[in-house]
C-alpha positions in Angstrom: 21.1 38.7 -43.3 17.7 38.8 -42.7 16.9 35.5 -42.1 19.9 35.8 -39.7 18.3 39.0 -37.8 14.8 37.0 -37.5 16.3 33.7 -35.6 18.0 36.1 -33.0 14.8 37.5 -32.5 13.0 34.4 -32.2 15.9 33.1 -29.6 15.9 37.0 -28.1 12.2 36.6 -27.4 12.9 32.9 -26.0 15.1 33.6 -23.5 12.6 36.8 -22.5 9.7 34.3 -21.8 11.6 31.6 -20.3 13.3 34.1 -17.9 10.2 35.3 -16.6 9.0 31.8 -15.6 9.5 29.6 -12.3 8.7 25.8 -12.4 4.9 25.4 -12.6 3.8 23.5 -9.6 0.2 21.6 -9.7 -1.2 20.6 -7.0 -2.4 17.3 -6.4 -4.4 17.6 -3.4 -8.1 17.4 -3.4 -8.9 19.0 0.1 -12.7 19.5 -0.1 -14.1 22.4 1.8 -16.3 21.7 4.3 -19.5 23.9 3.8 -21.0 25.0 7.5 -24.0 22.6 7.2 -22.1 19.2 6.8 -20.4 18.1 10.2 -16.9 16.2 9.6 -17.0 13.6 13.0 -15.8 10.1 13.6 -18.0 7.5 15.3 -17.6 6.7 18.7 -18.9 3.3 20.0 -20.2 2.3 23.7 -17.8 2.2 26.5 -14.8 -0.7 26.0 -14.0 -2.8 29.2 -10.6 -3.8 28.2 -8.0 -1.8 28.7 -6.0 -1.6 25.4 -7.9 -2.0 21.9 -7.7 -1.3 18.7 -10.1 -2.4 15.4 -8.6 -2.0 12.2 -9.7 -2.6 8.5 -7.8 -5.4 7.0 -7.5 -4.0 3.4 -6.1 -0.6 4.1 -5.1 -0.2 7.7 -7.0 2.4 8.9 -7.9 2.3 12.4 -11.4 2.7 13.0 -11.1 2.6 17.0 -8.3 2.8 19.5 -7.7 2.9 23.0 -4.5 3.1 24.8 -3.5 1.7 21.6 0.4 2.6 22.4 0.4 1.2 26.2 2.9 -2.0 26.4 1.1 -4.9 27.6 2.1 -8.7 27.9 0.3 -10.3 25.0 0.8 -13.8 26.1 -0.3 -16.6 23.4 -0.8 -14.1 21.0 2.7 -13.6 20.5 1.8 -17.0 18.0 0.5 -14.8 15.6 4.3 -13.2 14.9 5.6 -17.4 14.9 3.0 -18.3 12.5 3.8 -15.6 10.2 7.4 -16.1 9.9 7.1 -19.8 9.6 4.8 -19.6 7.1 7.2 -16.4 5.4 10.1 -19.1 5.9 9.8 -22.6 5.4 7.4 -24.8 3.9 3.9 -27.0 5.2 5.7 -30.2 4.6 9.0 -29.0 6.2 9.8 -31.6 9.1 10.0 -30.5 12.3 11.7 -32.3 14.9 10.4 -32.0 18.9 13.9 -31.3 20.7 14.9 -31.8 24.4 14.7 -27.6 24.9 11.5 -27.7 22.7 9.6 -30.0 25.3 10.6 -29.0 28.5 12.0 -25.9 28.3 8.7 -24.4 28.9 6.7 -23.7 32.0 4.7 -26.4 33.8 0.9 -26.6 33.7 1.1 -24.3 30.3 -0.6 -25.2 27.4 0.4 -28.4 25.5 0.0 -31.5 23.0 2.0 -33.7 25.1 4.7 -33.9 22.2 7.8 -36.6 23.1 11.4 -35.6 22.3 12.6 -36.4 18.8 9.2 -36.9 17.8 8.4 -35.9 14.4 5.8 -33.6 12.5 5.4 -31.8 9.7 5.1 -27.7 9.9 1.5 -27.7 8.7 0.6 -30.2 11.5 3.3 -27.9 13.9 1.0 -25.1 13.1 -2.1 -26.2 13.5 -1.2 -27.1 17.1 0.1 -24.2 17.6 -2.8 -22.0 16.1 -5.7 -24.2 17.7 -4.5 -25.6 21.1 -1.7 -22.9 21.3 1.0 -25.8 22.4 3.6 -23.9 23.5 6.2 -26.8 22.9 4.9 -26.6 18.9 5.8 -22.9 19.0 9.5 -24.0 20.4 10.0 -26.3 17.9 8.9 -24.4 14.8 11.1 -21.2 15.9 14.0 -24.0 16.3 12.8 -25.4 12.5 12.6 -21.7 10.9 15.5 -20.2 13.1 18.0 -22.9 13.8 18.0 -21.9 17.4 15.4 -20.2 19.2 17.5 -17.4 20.1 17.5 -16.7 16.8 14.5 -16.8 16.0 13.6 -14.3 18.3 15.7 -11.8 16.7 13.8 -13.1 13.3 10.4 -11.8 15.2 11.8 -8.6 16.0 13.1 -7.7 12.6 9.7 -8.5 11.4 7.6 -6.5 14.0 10.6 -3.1 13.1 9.6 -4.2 9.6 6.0 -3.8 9.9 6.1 -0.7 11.6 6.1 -1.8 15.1 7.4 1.0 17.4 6.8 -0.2 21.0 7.1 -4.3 20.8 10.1 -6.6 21.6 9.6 -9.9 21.4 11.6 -12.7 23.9 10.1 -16.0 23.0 8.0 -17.9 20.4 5.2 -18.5 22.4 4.4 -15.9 25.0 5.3 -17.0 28.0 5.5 -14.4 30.9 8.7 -12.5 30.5 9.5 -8.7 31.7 11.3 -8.2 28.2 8.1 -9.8 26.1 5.8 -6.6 25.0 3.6 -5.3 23.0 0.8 -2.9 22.4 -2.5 -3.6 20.9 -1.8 -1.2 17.8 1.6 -3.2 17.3 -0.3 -6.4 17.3 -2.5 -5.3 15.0 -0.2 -4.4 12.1 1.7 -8.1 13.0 -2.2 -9.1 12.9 -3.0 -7.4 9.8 -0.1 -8.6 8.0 0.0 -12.2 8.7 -4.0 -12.6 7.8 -2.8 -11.6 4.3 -1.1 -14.9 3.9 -4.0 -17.7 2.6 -2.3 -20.6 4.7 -2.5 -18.2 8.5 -6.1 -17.3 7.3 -6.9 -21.1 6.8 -5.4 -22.2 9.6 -6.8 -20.1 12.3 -10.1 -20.6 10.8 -10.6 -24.1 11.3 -12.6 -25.4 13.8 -11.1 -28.8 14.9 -8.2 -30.9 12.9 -6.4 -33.9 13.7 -2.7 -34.9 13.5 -1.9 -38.2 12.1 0.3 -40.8 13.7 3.6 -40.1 14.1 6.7 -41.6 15.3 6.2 -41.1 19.0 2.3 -41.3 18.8 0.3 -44.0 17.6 -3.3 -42.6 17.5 -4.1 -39.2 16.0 -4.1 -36.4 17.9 -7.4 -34.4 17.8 -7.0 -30.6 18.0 -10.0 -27.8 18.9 -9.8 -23.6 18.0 -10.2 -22.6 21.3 -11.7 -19.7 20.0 -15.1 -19.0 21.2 -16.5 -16.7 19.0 -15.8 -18.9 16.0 -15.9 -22.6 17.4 -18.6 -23.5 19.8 -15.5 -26.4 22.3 -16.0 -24.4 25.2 -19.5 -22.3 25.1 -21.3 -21.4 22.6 -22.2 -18.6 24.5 -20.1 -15.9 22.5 -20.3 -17.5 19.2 -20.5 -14.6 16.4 -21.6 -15.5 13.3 -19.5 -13.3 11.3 -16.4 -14.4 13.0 -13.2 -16.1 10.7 -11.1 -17.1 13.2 -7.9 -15.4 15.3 -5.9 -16.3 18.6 -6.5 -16.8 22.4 -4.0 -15.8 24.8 -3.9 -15.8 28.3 -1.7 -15.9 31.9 -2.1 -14.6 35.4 0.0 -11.2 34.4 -1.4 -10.6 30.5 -4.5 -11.4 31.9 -7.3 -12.0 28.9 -5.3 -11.3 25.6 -7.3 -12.4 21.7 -7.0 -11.7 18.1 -10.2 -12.0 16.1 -11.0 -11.9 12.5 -14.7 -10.8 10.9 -16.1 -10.3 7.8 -18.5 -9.3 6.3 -19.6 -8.8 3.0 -16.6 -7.0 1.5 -15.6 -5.6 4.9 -12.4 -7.7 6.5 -11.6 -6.7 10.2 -9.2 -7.5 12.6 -9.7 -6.4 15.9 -6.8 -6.9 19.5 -7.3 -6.2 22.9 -5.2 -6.5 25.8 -5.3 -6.8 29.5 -8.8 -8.0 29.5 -11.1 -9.7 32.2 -12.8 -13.1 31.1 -15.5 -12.4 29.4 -14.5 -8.7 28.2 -12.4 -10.1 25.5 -14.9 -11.4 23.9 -17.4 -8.7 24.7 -15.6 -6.1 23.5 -14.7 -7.4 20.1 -17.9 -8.2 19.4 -19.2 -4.9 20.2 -16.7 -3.5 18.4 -17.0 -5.4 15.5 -20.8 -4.7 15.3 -20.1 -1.1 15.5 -17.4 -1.2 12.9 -19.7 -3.3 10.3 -22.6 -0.7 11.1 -20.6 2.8 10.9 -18.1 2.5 8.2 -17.7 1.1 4.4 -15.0 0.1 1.9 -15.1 2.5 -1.2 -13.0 2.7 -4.2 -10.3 5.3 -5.0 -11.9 5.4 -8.3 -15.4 6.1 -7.2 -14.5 9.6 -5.0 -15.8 12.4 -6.5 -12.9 14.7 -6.1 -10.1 11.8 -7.3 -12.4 11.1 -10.4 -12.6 15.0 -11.2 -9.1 15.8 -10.3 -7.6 17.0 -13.4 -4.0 15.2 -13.4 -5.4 12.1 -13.1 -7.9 12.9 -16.4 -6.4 13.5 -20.1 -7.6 17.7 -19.1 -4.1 17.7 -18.2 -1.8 19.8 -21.0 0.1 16.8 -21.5 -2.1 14.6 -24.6 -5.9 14.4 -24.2 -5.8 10.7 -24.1 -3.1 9.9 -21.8 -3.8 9.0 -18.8 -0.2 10.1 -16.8 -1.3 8.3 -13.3 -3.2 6.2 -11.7 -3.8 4.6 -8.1 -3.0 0.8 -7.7 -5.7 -1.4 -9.6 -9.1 -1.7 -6.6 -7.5 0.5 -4.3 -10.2 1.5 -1.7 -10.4 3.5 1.5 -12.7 2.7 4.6 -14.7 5.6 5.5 -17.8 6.4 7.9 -21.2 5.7 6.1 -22.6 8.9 7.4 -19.2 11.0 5.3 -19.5 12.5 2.1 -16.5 12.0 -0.6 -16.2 15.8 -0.2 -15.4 15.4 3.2 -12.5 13.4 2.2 -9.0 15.3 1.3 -5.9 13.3 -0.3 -2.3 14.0 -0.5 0.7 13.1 -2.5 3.4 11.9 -0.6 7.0 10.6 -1.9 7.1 6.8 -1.9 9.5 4.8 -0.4 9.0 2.1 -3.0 11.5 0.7 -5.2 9.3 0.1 -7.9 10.0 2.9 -11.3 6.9 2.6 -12.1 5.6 4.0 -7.9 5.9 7.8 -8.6 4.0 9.1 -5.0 1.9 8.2 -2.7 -1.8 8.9 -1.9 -2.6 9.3 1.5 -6.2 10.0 2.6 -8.2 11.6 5.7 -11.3 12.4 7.1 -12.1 14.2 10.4 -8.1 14.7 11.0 -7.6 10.6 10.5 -5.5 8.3 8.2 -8.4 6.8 6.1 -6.1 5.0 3.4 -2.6 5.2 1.8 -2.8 3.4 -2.1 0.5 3.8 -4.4 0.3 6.2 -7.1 1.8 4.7 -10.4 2.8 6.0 -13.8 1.0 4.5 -16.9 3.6 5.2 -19.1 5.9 2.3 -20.6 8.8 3.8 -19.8 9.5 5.4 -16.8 11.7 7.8 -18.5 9.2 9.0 -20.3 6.9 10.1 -17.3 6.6 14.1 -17.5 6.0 14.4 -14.0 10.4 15.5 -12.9 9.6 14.9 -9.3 6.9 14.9 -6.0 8.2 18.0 -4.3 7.0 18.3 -0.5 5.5 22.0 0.4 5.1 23.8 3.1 1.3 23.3 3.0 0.2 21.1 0.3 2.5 18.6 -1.6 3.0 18.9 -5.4 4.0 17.1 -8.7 6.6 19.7 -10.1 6.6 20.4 -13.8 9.6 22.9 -15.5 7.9 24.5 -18.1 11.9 25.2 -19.4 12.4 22.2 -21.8 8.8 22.7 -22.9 9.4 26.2 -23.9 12.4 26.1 -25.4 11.2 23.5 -27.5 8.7 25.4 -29.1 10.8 28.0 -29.5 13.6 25.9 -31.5 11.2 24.5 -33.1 9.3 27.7 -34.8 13.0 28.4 -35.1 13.7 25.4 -37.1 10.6 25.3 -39.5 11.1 29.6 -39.9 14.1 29.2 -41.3 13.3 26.3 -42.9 10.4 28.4 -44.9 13.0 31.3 -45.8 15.3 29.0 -47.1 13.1 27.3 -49.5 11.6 30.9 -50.5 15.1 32.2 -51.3 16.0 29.0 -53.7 12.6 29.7 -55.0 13.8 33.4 -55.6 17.0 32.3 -57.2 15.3 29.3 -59.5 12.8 31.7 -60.9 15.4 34.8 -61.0 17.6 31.9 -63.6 14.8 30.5 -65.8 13.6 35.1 -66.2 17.4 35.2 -67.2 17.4 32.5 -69.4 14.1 33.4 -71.2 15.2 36.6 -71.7 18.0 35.6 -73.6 16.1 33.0 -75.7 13.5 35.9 -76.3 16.7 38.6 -77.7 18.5 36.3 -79.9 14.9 35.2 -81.3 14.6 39.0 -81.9 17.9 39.6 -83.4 18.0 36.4 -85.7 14.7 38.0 -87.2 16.1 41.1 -88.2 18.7 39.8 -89.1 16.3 38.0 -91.4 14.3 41.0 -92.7 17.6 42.4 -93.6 18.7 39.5 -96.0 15.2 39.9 -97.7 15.4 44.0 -98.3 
């Protein structure tokens, strides 16, 4: 009974303490305060002639500079970018490609060309590069009529991609950029289609090269030598706006788009890509460099890892109530953010968002800032084997701050049915204990009487 009387007060007293709990919410956020001394600013560069721009880090996204970066403009040859990207996402370098009747003349007069015959015969890397370097817009026909089967559908292929990458104010009517009411874009658009397609080693390659020639082929029986029109990487035209740090991009151009380009620069581990639109010859090339000069000079890559308050934060350390040497979570492996050289990591407050990844092993998102602007968004993933395992229940959004929600419930209640188990456990054991000592008393108290009796019974016989 009394071991009885001591478990309902152990489960009387559980239910008490659990009762008076709500789930324990830790915040992940590591919003620094800014002290009155330190002044939280963006850079600004010199005045931009173009009329839409936007420069953007290559590795994470973040926009360093924008203007009108939402206004739709015709992007003209730079559309190329988008038809590079899905053929490269969709057929292979050796595909063939075959120059059809629509492919060779179903394009504007006096537009840019590689005089390609009908039924003549290519492969896609050789399609691409006269695409990407001369910007022949028959090449661009036939590789949307390889990739799509029709070129019709291909253009539905280009804007899938462009909803896919986040594109909110581009629709896409052709491969190649002719002048079309329905064919727009906007300079941040182009950018994420920018963004994404230098991530594929064969684009970057490709619009990189200087010059490259195309072999014989059935329809031609000298090689055909191709030039980047480019002028800040490749010196065909002038060498006037050569910039040294420059890997490559896309020209466009017509009488509506006016000056359109994509450029690519890096330098040291800095990768920008920077788009403007609606540009007067020379502005395009002005502009980006200025921009890229600013950009190189007033911002840096740095390493989730390396941020004072990530590296402190106590859920990502083993200071977390949950095994001193297990680390729970952990941002993707080199994550960085870009942020101004002049900022201070205190400066720089991070959030936990809910992923939309598929990935188990994806449990949140870390999203970063500085001066009221998206710095960086790296995934945050569980270290644990199995997902299942993972302590963390769910990323709960708040009203103010966003939290990794932890029940202290289970946790309680098995401590609780645990001392449970082990008291009872003890009392048990004492009680047999008890009982085995209470026998072998009994038992040598009867050995000791009848040892007693048998010698008097002794001393008797003897008297």
């Amino acid at each position: 009974m009394k071991i009885r009387s001591l478990a309902a007060c152990f489960l009387t007293a559980a239910i008490t303490v659990t009762a008076s709990f709500s789930p324990v919410l830790f915040p992940l956020s590591a919003h620094a305060t800014t002290t009155e001394e330190s002044t939280v600013s963006w850079p600004k560069p010199g005045h931009i002639n173009s009329k839409c721009a936007v420069l953007m880090d290559v590795d994470t996204g973040t926009v360093l500079y924008s203007k009108n970066p939402d206004k739709q403009k015709y992007p003209a040859s730079i559309t190329k970018v988008m038809t590079a990207l899905l053929a490269l996402e969709n057929s292979n370098l050796s595909d063939p490609v075959v120059f059809s009747e629509e492919a060779v003349y179903k394009n504007e007069g006096n537009t840019s060309h590689i005089a390609r015959q009908v039924n003549e015969k290519m492969t896609m890397e050789q399609s691409l590069y006269g695409m990407m370097l001369e910007s022949a817009n028959e090449c661009a026909w036939a590789i949307a009529e390889t990739v799509g089967g029709t070129e019709p559908n291909f253009v539905k292929m280009m804007n899938a991609k462009a909803k896919e990458l986040g594109c909110t104010h581009t629709h896409f009517n052709n491969p190649n950029g002719l002048p079309d009411p329905k064919h727009k874009t906007t300079a941040m658009d182009m950018a994420r289609i920018a963004r994404a397609a230098y991530q594929n080693p064969d684009f970057a390659k490709i619009v990189g090269t200087k010059s490259y020639q195309i072999p014989k082929t059935n329809k031609h029986k000298t090689k055909t030598p191709l030039n980047n029109h480019h002028c800040m990487l490749n010196y065909y035209h002038t060498s006037r706006y050569i910039y040294k740090y420059c890997m490559g991009g896309k020209t466009g151009y017509t009488t509506k788009a006016n000056s359109t380009l994509v450029t690519y620069a890096k330098k040291g581990n800095t990768t920008l890509v920077c788009v403007v639109l609606d540009a007067h010859n020379p502005d395009h090339y002005l502009d980006t460099t200025n921009l890229f000069e600013w950009g190189f000079k007033n911002f840096k890559n740095v390493k989730v890892s390396e941020l004072r308050d990530f590296s402190q934060s106590n859920v990502f350390t083993g200071n977390n109530g949950l095994g001193q040497n297990l680390a729970l979570v952990e941002p993707a492996e080199n994550s960085t953010i870009m942020i101004p050289r002049s900022a201070s990591s205190s400066d720089v407050t991070m959030e936990v968002t809910p992923s939309p990844s598929k990935d188990e092993k994806v449990v949140g998102l870390l999203c970063f800032k500085y001066a009221d602007k998206n710095i960086g968004t790296v995934q945050l993933r569980s270290t644990e084997t199995e997902s299942d395992s993972y302590p963390f229940h769910n990323v709960k959004k708040g009203s103010e701050k966003d939290y990794i929600q932890i029940n202290p419930l289970v946790i309680i209640l098995a401590v609780v049915l645990t001392v449970v188990v082990l008291s009872l456990l003890f009392f048990g054991l004492r009680k047999l204990s008890d009982t085995i000592s209470t026998t072998r008393r009994d038992r040598y108290s009867a050995r000791k009487g009848q040892q007693t009796y048998r010698k008097i019974r002794r001393n008797d016989h003897r008297r």
